[in-house]
MIDOSE-1310 file (N, C-alpha, C; in nm, 2 decimals, decimal comma, always signed):
residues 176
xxxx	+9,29/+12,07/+10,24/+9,21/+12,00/+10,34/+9,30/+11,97/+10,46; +9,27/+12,02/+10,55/+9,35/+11,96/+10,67/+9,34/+11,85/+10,72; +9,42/+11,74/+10,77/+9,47/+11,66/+10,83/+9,36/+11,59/+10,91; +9,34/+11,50/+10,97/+9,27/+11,45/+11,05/+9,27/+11,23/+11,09
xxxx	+9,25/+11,22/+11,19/+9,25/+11,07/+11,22/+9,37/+10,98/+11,19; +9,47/+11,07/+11,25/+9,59/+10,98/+11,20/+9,69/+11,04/+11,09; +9,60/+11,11/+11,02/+9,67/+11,15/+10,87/+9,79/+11,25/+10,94; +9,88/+11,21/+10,79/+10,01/+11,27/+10,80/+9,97/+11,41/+10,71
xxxx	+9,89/+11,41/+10,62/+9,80/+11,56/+10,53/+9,73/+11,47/+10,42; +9,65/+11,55/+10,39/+9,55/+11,55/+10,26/+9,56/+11,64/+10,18; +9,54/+11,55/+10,04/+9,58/+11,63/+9,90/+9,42/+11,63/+9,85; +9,44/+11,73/+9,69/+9,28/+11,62/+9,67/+9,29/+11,51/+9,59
xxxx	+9,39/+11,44/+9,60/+9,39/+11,30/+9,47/+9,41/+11,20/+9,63; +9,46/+11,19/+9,72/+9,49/+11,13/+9,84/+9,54/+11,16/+9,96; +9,53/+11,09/+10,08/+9,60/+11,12/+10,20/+9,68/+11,05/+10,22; +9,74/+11,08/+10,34/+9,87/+11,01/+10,37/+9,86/+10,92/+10,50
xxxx	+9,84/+10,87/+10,56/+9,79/+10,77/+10,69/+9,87/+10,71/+10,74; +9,91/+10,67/+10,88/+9,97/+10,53/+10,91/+9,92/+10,43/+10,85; +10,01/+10,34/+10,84/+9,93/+10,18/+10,80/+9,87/+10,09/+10,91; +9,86/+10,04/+10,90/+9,79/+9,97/+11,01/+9,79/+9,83/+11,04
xxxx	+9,74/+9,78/+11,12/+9,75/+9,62/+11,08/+9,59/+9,56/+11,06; +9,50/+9,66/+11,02/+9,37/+9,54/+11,02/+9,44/+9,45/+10,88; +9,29/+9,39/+10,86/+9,36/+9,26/+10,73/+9,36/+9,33/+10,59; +9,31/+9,43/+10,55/+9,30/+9,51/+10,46/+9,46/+9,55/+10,40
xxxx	+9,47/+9,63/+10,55/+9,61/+9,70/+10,52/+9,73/+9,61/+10,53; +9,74/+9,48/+10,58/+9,84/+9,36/+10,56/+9,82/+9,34/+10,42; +9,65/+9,26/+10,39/+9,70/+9,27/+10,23/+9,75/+9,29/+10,16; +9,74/+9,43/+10,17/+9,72/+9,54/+10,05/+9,95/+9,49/+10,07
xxxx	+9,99/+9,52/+10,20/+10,09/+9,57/+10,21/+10,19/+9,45/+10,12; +10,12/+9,27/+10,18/+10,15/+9,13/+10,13/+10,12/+9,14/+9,98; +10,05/+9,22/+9,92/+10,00/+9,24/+9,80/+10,14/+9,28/+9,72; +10,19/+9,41/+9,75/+10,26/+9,51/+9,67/+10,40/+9,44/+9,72
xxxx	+10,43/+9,44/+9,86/+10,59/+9,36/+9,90/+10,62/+9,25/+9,85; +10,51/+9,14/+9,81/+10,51/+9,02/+9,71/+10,53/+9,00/+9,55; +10,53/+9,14/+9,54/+10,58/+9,15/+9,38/+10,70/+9,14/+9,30; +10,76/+9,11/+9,19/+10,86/+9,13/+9,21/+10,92/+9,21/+9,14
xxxx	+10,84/+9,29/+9,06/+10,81/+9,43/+8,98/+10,84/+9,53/+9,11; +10,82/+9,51/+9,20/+10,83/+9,60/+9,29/+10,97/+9,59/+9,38; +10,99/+9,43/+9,44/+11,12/+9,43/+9,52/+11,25/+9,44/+9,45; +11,22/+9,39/+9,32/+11,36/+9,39/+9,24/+11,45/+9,53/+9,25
xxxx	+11,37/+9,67/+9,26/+11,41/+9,76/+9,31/+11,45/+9,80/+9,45; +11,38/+9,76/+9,55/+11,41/+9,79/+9,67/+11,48/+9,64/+9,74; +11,54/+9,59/+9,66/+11,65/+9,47/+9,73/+11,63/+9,36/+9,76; +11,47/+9,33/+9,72/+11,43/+9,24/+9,77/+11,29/+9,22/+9,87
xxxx	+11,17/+9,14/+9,84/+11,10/+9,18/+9,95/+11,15/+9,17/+10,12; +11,06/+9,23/+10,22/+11,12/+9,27/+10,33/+11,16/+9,16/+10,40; +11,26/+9,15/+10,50/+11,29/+9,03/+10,58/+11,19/+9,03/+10,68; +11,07/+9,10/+10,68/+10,97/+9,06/+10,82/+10,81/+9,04/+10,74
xxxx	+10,73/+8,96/+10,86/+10,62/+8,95/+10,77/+10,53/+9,14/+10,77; +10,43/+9,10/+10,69/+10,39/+9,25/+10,62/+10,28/+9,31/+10,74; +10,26/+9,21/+10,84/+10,13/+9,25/+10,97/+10,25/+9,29/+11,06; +10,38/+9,28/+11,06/+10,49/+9,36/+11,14/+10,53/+9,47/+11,14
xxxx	+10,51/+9,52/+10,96/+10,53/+9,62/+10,91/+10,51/+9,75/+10,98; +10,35/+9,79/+10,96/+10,32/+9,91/+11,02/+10,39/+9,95/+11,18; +10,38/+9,82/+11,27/+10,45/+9,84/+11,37/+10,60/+9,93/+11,37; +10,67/+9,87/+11,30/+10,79/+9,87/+11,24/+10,80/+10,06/+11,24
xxxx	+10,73/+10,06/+11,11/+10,73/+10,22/+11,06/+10,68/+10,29/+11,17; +10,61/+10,28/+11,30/+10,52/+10,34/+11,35/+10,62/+10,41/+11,44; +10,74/+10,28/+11,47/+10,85/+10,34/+11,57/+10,96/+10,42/+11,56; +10,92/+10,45/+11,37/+10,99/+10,51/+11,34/+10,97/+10,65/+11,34
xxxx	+10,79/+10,68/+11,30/+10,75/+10,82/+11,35/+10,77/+10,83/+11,50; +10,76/+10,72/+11,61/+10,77/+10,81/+11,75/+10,86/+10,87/+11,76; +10,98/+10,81/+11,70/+11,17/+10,83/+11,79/+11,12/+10,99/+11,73; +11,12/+11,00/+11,57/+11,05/+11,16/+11,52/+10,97/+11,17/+11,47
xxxx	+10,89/+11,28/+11,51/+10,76/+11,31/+11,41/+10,76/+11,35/+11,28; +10,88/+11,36/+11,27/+10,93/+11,40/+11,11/+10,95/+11,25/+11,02; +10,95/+11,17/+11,06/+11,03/+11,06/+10,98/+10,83/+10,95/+11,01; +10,86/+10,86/+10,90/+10,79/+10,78/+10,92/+10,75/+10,69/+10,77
xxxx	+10,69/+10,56/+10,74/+10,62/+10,56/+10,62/+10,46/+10,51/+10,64; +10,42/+10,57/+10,53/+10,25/+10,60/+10,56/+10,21/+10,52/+10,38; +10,04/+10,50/+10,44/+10,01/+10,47/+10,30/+9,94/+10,55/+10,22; +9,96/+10,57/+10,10/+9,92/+10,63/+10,01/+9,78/+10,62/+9,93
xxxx	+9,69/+10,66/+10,03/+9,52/+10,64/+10,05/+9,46/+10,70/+9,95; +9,40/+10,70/+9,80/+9,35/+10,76/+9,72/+9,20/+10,80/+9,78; +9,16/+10,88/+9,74/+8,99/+10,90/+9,78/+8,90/+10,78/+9,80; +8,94/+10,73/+9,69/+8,80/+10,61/+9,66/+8,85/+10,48/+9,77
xxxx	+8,99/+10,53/+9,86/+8,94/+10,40/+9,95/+9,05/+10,30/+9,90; +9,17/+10,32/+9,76/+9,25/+10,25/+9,74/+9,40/+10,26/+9,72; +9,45/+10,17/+9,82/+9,56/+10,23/+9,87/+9,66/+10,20/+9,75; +9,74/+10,31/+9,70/+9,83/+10,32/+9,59/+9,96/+10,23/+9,64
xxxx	+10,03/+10,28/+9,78/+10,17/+10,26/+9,80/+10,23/+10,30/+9,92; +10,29/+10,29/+9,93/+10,38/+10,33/+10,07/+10,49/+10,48/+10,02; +10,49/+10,54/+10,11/+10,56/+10,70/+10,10/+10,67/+10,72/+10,22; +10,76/+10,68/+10,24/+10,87/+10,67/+10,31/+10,95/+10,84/+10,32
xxxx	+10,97/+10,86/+10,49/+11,08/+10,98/+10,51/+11,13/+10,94/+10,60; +11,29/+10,90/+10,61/+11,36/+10,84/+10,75/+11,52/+10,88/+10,71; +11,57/+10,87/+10,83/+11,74/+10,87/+10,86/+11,80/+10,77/+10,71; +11,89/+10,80/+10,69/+11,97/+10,72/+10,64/+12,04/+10,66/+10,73
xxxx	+12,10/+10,52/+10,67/+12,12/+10,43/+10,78/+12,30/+10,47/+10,83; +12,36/+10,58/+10,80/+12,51/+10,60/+10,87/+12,51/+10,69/+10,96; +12,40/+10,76/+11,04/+12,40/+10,80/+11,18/+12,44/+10,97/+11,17; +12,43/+11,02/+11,04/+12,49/+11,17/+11,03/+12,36/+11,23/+11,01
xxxx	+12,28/+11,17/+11,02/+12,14/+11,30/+11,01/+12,10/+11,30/+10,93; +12,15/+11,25/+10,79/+12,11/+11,21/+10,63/+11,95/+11,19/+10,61; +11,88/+11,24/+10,51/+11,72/+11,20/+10,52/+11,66/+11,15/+10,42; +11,64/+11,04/+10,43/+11,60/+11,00/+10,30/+11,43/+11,00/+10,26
xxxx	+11,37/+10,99/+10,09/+11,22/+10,98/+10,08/+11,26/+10,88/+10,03; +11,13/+10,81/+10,00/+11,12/+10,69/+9,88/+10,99/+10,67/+9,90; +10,98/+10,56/+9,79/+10,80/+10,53/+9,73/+10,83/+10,38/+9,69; +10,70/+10,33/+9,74/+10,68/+10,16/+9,69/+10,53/+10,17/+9,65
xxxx	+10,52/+10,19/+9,57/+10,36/+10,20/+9,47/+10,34/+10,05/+9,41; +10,23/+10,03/+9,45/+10,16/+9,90/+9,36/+10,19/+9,93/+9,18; +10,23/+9,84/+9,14/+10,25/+9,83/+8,97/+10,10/+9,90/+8,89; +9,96/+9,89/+8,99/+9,83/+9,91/+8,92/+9,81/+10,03/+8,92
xxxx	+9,92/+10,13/+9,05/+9,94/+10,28/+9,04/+10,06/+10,34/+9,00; +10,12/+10,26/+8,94/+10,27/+10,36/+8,85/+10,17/+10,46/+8,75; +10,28/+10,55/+8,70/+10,23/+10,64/+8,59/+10,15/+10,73/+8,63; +10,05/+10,74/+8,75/+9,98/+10,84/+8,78/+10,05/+11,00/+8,86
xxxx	+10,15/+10,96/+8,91/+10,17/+11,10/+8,97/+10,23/+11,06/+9,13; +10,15/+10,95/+9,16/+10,16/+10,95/+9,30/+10,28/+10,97/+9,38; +10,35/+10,87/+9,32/+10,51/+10,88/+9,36/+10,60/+11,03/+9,40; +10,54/+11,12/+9,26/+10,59/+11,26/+9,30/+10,53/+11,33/+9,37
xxxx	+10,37/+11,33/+9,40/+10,31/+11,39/+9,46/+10,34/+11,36/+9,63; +10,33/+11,27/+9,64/+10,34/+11,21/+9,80/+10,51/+11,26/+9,88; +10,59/+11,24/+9,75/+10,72/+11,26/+9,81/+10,75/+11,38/+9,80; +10,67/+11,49/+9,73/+10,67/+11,63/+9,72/+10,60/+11,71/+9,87
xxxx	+10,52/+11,62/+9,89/+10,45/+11,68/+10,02/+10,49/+11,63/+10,17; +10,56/+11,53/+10,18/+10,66/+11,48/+10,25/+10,78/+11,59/+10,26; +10,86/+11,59/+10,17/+10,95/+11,66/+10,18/+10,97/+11,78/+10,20; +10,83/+11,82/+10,16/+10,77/+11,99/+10,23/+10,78/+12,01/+10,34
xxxx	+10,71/+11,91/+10,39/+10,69/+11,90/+10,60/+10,83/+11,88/+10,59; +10,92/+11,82/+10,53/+11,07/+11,84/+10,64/+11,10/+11,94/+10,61; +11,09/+11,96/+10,50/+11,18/+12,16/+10,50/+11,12/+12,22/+10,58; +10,96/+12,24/+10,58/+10,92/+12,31/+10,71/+10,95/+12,31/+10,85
xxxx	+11,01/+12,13/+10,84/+11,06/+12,17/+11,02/+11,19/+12,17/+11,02; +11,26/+12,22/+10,96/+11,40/+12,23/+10,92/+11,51/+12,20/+10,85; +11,46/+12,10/+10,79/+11,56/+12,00/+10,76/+11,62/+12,05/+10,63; +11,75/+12,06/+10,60/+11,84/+12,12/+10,49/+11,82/+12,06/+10,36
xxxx	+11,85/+11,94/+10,36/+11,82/+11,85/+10,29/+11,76/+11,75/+10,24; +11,74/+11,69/+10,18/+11,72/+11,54/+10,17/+11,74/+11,48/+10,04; +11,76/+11,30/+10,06/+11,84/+11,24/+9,96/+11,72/+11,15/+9,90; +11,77/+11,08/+9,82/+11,69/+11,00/+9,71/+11,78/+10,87/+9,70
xxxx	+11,73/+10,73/+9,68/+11,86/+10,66/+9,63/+11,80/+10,55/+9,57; +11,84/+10,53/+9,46/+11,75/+10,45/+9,35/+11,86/+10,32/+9,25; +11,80/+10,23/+9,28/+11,87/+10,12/+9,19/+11,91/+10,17/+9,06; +12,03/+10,15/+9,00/+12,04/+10,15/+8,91/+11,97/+10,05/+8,78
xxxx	+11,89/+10,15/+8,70/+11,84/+10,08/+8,60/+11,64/+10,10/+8,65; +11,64/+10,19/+8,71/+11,51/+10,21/+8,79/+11,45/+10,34/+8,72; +11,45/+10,31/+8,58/+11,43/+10,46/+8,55/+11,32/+10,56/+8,52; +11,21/+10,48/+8,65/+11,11/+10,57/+8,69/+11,08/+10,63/+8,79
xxxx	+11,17/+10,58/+8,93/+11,20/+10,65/+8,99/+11,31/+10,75/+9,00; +11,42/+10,74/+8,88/+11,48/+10,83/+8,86/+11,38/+10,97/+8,81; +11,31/+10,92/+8,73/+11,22/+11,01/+8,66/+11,17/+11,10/+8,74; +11,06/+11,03/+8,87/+11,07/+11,09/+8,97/+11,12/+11,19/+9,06
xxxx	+11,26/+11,14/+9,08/+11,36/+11,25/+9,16/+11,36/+11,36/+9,07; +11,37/+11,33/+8,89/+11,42/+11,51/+8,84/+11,28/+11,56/+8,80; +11,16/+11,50/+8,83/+11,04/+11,57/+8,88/+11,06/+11,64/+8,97; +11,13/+11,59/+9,10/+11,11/+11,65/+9,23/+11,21/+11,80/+9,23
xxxx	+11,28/+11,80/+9,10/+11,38/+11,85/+9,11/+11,52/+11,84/+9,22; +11,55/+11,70/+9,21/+11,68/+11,64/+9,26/+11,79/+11,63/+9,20; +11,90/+11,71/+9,25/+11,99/+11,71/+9,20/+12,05/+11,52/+9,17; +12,12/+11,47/+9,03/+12,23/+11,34/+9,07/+12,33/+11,40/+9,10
xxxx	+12,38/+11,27/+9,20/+12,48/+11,26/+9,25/+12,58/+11,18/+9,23; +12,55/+11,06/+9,12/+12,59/+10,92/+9,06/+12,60/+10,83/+9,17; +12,67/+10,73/+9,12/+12,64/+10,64/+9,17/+12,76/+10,60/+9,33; +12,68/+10,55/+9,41/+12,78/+10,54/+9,54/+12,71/+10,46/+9,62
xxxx	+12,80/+10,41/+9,76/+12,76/+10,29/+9,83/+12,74/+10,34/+9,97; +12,73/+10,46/+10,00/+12,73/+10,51/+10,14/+12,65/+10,50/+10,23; +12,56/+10,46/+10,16/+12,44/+10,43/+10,28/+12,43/+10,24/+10,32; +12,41/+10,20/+10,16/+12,34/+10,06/+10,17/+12,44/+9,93/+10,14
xxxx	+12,55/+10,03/+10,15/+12,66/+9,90/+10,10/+12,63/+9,82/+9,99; +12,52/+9,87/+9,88/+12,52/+9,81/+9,78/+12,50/+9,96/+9,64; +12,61/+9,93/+9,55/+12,55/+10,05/+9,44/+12,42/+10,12/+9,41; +12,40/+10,29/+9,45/+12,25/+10,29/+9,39/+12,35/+10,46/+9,31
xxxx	+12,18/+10,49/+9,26/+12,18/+10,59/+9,21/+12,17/+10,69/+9,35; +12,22/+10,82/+9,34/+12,21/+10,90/+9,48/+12,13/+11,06/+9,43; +12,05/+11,11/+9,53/+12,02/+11,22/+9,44/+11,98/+11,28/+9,55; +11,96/+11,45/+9,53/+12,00/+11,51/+9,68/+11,88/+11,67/+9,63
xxxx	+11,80/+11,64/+9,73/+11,74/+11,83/+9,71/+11,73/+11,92/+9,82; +11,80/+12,02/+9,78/+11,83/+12,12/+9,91/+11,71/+12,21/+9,93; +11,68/+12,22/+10,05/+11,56/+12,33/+10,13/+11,60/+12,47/+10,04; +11,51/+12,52/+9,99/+11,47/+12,63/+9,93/+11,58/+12,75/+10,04
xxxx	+11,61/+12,82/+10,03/+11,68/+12,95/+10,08/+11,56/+13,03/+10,12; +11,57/+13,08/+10,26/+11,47/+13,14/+10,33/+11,50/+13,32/+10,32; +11,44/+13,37/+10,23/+11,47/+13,51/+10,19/+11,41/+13,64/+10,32; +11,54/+13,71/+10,40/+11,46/+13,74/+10,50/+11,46/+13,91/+10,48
């Protein structure tokens, strides 16, 4: 299905959307960032409130249309998670995915599906690589990455100045 109203693409299990700030999408967002099933992995919930959020992410797709994080819209109208593609934070062009899924949608797929079709659009618009980097002791989104088929890289501090797991998948070889 093609894309439409904002959408970043459509699968048939969900789309990909900006977030937004009506009260729905704050919720949902105050919902999942308030957990702690969920921040214990990502460092902590966010230092800004969750109706800042979308803004936040939004300026991240302008600077590129490649980069941004969207929410993870199931058909029926309920939003799974957030699907992250952005710079790594040391300024070399590094690209990172990630996923913050509500605890009520682990186990289904979404995580690899979303960051599977994310990372498609970058290979498509060129991009060589991209990284993964996962708490240690996270071992479902490790699970994840060797779904996605990502290479490990063990463990290192290069991006976040704190230990994660590192994991790296290279753009397919364009056979001409």
């Amino acid at each position: 299905m093609a894309p439409g109203d904002g959408e970043l693409l459509r699968t048939e299990r969900f789309r990909l959307r900006p977030w937004t700030t009506s009260p729905s999408d704050v919720a949902r967002l105050a919902d999942i960032y308030g957990r702690d099933e969920v921040t214990r992995w990502i460092g902590g919930a966010p230092s800004i409130p969750p109706g800042d959020l979308p803004a936040r992410w939004a300026a991240v797709h302008e600077r590129d249309d490649r980069f941004g994080c969207w929410a993870i819209e199931l058909l029926d109208g309920t939003v799974a998670g957030t699907v992250l593609f952005k710079p790594l934070p040391n300024g070399v062009g590094e690209v990172e995915v990630g996923w913050h899924l509500h605890p009520h949608c682990w186990g289904h797929g979404y995580a690899t599906e979303s960051a599977r079709a994310v990372i498609e659009r970058g290979f498509d618009a060129g991009l060589p690589e991209v990284y993964a980097v996962v708490r240690p002791g996270n071992e479902a989104s490790m699970a994840v990455c060797r779904r996605l088929g990502m290479q490990r890289l063990g463990r290192m501090t290069r991006w976040y100045d704190v230990e994660l797991e590192a994991f790296r998948l290279m753009a397919p070889a364009i056979v001409v």
